[in-house]
PATI-220358 format. One record per residue (C-alpha): residue number from 1; x, y, z. Coordinates in pm, 1 decimal. Layout:
<rs>
   i       c1       c2       c3
 NUM        X        Y        Z
...
</rs>
This chain:
<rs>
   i       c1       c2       c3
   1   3028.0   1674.0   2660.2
   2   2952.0   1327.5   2608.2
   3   2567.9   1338.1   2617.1
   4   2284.3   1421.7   2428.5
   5   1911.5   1475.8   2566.0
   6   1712.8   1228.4   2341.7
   7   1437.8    954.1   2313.5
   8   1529.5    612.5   2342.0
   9   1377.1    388.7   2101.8
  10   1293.5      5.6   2138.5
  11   1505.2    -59.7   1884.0
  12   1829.0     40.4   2146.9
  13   1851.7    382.5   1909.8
  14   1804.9    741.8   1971.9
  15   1609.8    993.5   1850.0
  16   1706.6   1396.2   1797.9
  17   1352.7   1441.9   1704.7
  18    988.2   1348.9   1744.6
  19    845.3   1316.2   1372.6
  20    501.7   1155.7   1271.7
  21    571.8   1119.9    972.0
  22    297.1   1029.2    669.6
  23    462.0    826.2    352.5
  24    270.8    815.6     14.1
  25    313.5    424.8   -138.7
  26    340.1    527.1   -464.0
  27    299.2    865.9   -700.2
  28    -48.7    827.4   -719.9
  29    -83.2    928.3   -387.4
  30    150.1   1173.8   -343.6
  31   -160.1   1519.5   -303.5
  32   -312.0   1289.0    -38.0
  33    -19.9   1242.2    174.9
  34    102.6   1607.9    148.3
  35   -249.4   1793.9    190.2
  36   -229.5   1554.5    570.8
  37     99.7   1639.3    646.5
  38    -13.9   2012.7    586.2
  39   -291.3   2005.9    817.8
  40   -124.5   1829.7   1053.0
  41    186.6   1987.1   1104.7
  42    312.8   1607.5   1025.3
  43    594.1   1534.1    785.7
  44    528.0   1420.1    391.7
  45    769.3   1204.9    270.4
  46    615.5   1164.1   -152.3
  47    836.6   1045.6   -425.6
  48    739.0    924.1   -826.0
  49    771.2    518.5   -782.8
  50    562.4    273.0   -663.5
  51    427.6     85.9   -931.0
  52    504.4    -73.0  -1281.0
  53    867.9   -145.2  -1113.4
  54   1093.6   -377.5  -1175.4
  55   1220.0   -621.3   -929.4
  56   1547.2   -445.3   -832.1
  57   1388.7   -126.4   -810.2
  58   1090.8   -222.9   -649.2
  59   1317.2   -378.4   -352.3
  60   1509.2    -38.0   -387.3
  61   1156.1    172.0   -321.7
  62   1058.1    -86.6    -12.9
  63   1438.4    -57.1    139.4
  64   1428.3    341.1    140.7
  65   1058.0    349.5    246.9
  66   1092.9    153.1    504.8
  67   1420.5    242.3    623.5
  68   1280.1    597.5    589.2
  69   1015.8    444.2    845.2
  70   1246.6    297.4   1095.1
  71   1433.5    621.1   1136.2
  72   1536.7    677.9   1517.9
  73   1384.4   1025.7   1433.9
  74   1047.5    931.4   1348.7
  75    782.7    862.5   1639.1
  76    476.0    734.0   1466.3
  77    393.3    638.7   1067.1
  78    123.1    697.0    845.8
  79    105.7    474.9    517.3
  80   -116.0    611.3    245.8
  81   -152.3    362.0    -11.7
  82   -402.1    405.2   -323.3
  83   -501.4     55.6   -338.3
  84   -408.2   -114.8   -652.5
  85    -45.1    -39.1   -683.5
  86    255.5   -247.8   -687.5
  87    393.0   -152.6   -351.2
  88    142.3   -276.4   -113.4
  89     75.3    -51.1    208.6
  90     43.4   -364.2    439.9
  91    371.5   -504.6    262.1
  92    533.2   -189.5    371.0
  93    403.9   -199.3    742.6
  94    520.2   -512.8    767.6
  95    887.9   -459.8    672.6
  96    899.4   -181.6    894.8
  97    798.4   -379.8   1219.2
  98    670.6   -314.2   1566.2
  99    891.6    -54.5   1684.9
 100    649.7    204.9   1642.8
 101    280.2    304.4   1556.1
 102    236.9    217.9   1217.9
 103    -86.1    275.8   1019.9
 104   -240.9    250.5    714.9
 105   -497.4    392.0    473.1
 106   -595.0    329.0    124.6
 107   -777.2    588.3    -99.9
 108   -984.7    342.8   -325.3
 109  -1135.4    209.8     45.9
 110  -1190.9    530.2    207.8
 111  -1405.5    663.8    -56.6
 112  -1143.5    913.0   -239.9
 113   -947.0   1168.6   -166.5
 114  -1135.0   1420.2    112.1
 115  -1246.3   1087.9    328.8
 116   -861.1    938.8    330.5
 117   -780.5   1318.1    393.9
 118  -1001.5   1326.9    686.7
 119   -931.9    959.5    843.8
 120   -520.0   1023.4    768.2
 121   -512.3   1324.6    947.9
 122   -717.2   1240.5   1280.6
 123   -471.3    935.7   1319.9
 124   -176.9   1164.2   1254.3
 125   -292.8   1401.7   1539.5
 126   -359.8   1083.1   1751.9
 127     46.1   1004.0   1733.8
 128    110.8   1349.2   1759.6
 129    -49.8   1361.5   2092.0
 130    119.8   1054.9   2222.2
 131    492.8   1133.8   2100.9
 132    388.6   1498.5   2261.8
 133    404.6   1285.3   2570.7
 134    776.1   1140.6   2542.2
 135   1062.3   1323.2   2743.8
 136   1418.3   1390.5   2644.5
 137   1651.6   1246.7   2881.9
 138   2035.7   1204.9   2875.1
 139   2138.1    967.0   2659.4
 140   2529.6    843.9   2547.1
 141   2674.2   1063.8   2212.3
 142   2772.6    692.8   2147.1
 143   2373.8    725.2   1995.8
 144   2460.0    989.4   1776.9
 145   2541.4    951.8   1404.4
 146   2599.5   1240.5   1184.7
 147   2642.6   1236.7    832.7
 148   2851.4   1504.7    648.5
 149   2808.3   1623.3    289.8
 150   2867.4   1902.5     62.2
 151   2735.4   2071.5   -196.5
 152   2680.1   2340.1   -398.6
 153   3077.8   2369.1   -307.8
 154   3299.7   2664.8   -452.1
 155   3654.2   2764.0   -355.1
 156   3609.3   2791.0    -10.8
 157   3441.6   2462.2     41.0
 158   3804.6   2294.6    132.8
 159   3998.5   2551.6    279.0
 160   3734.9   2671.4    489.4
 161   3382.8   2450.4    492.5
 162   3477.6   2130.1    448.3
 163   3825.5   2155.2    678.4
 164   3583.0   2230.3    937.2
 165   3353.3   1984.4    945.1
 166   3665.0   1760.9    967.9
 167   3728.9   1918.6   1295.6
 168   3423.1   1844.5   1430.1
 169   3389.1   1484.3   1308.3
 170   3684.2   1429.1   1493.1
 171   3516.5   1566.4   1813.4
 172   3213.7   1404.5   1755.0
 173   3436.0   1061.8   1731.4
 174   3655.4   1112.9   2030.3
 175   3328.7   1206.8   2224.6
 176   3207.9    831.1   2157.0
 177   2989.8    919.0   1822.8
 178   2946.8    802.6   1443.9
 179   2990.7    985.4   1158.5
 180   2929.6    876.8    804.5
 181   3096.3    997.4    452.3
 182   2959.3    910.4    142.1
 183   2931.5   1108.0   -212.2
 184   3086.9    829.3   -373.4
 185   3100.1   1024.2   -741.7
 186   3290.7   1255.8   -514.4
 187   3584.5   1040.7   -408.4
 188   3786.1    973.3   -768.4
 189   4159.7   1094.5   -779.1
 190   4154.4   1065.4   -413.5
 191   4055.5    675.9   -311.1
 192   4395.3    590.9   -198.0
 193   4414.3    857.4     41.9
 194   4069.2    741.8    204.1
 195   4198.0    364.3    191.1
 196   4499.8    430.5    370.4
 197   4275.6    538.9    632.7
 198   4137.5    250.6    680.9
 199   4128.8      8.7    988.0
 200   4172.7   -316.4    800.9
 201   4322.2   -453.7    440.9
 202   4006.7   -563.8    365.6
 203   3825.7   -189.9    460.6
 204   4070.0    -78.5    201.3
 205   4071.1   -310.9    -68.6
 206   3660.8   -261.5    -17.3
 207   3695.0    150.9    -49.3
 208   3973.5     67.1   -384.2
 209   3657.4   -148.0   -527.3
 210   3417.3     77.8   -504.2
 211   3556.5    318.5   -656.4
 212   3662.9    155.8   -967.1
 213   3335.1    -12.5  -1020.9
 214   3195.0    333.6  -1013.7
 215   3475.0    461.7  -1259.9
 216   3402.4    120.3  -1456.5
 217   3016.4    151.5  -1463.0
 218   2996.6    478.2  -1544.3
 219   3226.5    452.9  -1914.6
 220   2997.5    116.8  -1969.0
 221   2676.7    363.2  -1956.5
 222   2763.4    690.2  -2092.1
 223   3025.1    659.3  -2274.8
 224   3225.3    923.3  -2109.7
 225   3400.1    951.5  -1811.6
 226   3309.1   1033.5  -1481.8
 227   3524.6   1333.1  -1517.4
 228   3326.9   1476.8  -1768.4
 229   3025.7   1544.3  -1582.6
 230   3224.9   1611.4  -1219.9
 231   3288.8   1903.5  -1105.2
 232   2951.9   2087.4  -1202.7
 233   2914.8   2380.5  -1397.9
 234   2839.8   2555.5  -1034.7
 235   3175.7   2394.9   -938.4
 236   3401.5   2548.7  -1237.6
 237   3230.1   2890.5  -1159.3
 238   3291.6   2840.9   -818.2
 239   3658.5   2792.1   -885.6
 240   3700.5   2440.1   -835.8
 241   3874.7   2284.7  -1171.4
 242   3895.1   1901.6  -1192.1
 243   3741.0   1623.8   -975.4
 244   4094.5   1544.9   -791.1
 245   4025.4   1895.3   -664.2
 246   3703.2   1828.2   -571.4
 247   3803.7   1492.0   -410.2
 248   4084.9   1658.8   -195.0
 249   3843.6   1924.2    -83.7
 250   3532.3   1636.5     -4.6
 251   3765.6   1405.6    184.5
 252   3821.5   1701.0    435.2
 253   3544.9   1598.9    575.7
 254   3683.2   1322.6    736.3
 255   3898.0   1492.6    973.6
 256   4173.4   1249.5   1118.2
 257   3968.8    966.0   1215.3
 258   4063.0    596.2   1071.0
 259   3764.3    456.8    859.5
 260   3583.9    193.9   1046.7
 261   3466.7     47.5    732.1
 262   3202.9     39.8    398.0
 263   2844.5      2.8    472.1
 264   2597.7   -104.8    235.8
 265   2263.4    139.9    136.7
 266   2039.1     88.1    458.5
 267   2304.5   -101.1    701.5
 268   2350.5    117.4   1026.2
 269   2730.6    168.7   1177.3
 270   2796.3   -182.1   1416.2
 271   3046.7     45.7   1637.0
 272   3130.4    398.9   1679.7
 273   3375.8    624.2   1418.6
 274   3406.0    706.4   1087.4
 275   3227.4    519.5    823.8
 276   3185.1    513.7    439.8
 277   2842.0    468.2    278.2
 278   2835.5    297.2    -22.2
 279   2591.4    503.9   -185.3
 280   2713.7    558.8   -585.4
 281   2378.4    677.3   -732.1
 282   2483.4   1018.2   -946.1
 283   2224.6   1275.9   -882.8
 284   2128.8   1564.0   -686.4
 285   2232.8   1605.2   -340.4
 286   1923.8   1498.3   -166.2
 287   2008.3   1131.4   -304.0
 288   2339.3   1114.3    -29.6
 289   2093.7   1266.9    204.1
 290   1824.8    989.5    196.4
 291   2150.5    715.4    226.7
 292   2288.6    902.8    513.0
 293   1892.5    898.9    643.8
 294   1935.2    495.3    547.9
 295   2219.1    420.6    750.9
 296   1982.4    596.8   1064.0
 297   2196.6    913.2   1054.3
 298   2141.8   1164.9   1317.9
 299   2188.2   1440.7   1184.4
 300   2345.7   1614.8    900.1
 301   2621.5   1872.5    886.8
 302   2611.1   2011.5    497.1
 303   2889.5   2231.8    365.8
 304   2778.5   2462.4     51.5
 305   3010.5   2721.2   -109.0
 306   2734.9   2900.7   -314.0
 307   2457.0   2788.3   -107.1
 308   2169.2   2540.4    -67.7
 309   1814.9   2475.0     89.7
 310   1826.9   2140.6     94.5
 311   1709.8   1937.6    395.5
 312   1577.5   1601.1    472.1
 313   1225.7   1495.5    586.2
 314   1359.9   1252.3    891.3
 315   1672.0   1443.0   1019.2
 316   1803.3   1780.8   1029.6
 317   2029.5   1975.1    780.3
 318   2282.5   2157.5    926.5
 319   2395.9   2372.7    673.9
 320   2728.8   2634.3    742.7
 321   2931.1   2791.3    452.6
 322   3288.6   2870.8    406.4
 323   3257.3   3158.4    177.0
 324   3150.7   3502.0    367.4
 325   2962.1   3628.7    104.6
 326   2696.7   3350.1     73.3
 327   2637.6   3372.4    459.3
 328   2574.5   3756.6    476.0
 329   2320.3   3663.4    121.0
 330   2199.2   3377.0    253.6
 331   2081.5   3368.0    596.4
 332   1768.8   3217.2    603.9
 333   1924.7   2921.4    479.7
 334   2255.2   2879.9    655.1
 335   2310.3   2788.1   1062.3
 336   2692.9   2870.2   1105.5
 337   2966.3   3082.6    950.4
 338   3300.9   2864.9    859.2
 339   3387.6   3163.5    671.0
 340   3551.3   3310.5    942.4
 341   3835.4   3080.5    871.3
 342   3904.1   3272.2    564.4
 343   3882.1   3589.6    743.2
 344   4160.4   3420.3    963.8
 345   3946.1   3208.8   1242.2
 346   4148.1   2915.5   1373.3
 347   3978.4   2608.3   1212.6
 348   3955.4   2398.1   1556.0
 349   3807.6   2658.4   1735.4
 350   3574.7   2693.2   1433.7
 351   3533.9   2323.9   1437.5
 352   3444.2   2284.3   1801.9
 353   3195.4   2609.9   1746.2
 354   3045.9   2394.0   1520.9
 355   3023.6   2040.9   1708.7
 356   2894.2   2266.4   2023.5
 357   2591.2   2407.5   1765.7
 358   2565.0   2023.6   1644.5
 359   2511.9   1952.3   2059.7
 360   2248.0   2225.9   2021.6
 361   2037.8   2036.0   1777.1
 362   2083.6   1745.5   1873.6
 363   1939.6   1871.0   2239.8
 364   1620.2   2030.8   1999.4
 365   1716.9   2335.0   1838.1
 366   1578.7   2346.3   1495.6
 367   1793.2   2418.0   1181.8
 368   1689.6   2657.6    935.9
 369   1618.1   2360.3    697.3
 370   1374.6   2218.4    944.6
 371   1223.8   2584.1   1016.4
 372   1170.1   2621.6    641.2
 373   1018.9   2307.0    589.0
 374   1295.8   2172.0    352.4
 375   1220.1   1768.4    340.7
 376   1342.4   1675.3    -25.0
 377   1375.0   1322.2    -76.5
 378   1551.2   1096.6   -381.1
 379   1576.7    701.6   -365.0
 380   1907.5    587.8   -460.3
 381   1887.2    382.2   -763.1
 382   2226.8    295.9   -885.8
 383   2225.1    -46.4   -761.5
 384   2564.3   -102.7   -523.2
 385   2699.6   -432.4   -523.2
</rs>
């Protein structure tokens, strides 16, 4: 299958999904913006910047925000600004553009918190109704882009989770599609094997960089190395022992497909295939979410060992397992079973099992991220160079 059923956005995009989504300015304003996406059914995207910021965090806060915004996912935007912070709410609108309805309200000018309530969430149902009105209609996988991540990883993460998702992303490719790899902190021990899979020298030599700047900047501020701190405790008790473990099991992911390139935080793919997002912040795994969400990703297929709820407020988590146990525990939280491949499964057949449930989604079937209402969100703030 080499189509998708999606909307087509001015922007020469696609969209999986149909989100208003409602974006707090700063911290300040974070109750507001939830309590509308709450009685709205709308999406909250809050986070704990906004003002007092410097200026390469402040530019950090407008790029995700607004990037956020500009999602092929999202439909319609609601700004809600308090008034007198740094990040301006008509700043924001206008970085984000005229591809889409994009409003504004500011608490100190509505009168407080139950009038910006009130006013937020009647234009919220007013975008609702109009992106209610948009069809689906076949559109080239060549507009799909799926990110891949894992964590919460254990022993079966590489033989099993992770091995598959490398199947699939080399369905997704040959079927015209994009998919992105990231966790940069995630890569040491095993660069060279992800630069020889490069298209160019210079792809290469860029991936080789990266890395060592991370290695580099990470002694400079800590003291320590980055082996220290990676794997997790969760990691060790899952059974994974040193990051060169960890960085043979991540780079599964790939599959077979030659890296296209390195793109910056917030720079979509120029062409289909496999690309690397050059997203080093150290944090949580939400944090490579919101750069996969950046880079105008799809979709995401997440791999946890020991499981994890995590989702994404603009695109949808799917999350599968390699470890058996965890998906018999866990299934409220968990879409698809790659544990069969420990029971014995072949891992392609697994694979394409899992590229036709990706197909699914991306045709409207909810993940059990979206259906629990999973929308964590971190900036990346490790500045990339």
């Amino acid at each position: 299958m080499n189509t998708i059923k999606a909307f087509p956005r001015a922007d020469g995009s696609v969209g999986i999904r149909n989100i208003v989504l409602v974006i707090s300015t700063v911290t300040c304003a974070n109750t507001v913006t939830s309590h509308i996406a709450w009685k709205t059914g709308a999406v909250p995207l809050t986070h704990e910047r906004g003002c007092v910021e410097g200026e390469q965090s402040y530019l950090r806060t407008m790029l995700a925000l607004s990037t956020f915004a500009k999602h092929p996912n999202v439909a319609g935007v609601l700004i809600v600004g308090l008034g007198c912070e740094q990040i301006q709410a008509l700043d924001l609108q206008v970085l984000i553009g005229q591809g889409k309805p994009v409003h504004t309200i500011l608490i100190q000018e509505e009168g407080g918190s139950a009038e910006a309530e009130a006013k937020g969430c009647a234009i919220v149902q007013e975008m609702q109704q109009a992106a209610a009105k948009l069809q689906r209609v076949e559109c080239p996988l060549s507009g799909l882009v799926v990110g891949v991540q894992c964590g919460g990883s254990d022993w079966t993460t590489a033989i099993a989770g992770n091995t598959v998702i490398g199947a699939m992303t080399d369905l997704v490719i040959q079927n015209g599609g994009s998919v992105l790899m990231s966790e940069v902190p995630g890569i040491p021990g095993c660069e060279h094997i992800v630069a020889s899979r490069a298209v160019s020298r210079e792809a290469g030599e860029q991936i080789l960089t990266m890395v060592d700047e991370l290695r580099a900047d990470f002694l400079r501020t800590h003291g320590k190395p980055i082996e220290v701190v990676n794997p997790t405790p969760g990691n060790k008790a899952g059974g994974i022992t040193t990051l060169v473990e960890k960085a043979m099991g991540n780079i599964k992911k790939m599959g077979t497909s030659p890296v296209q390139g390195v793109l910056t935080l917030g720079e979509r793919p120029v062409k289909p295939g496999l690309w690397i997002v050059d997203n080093r912040a150290n944090g949580p795994d939400p944090v490579n979410l919101a750069g996969f969400a950046m880079a105008g990703a799809s979709a995401t297929v997440f791999s946890t060992g020991r499981g994890s709820p995590v989702g994404s407020p603009v695109m949808p988590v799917v999350k599968l397992t390699g470890n058996p146990r965890t998906f018999a525990k866990m299934p409220g939280i968990i879409d698809f079973n790659a544990g069969v491949v420990v029971e014995g499964a072949d891992i392609a057949e697994t694979g394409k099992a899992l590229y036709n449930l990706l197909l699914e989604v991306a045709d409207g079937r909810p993940t059990q991220s979206e259906r629990n209402g999973d929308y964590e969100f971190a900036i990346p703030y490790e500045e990339t160079r």
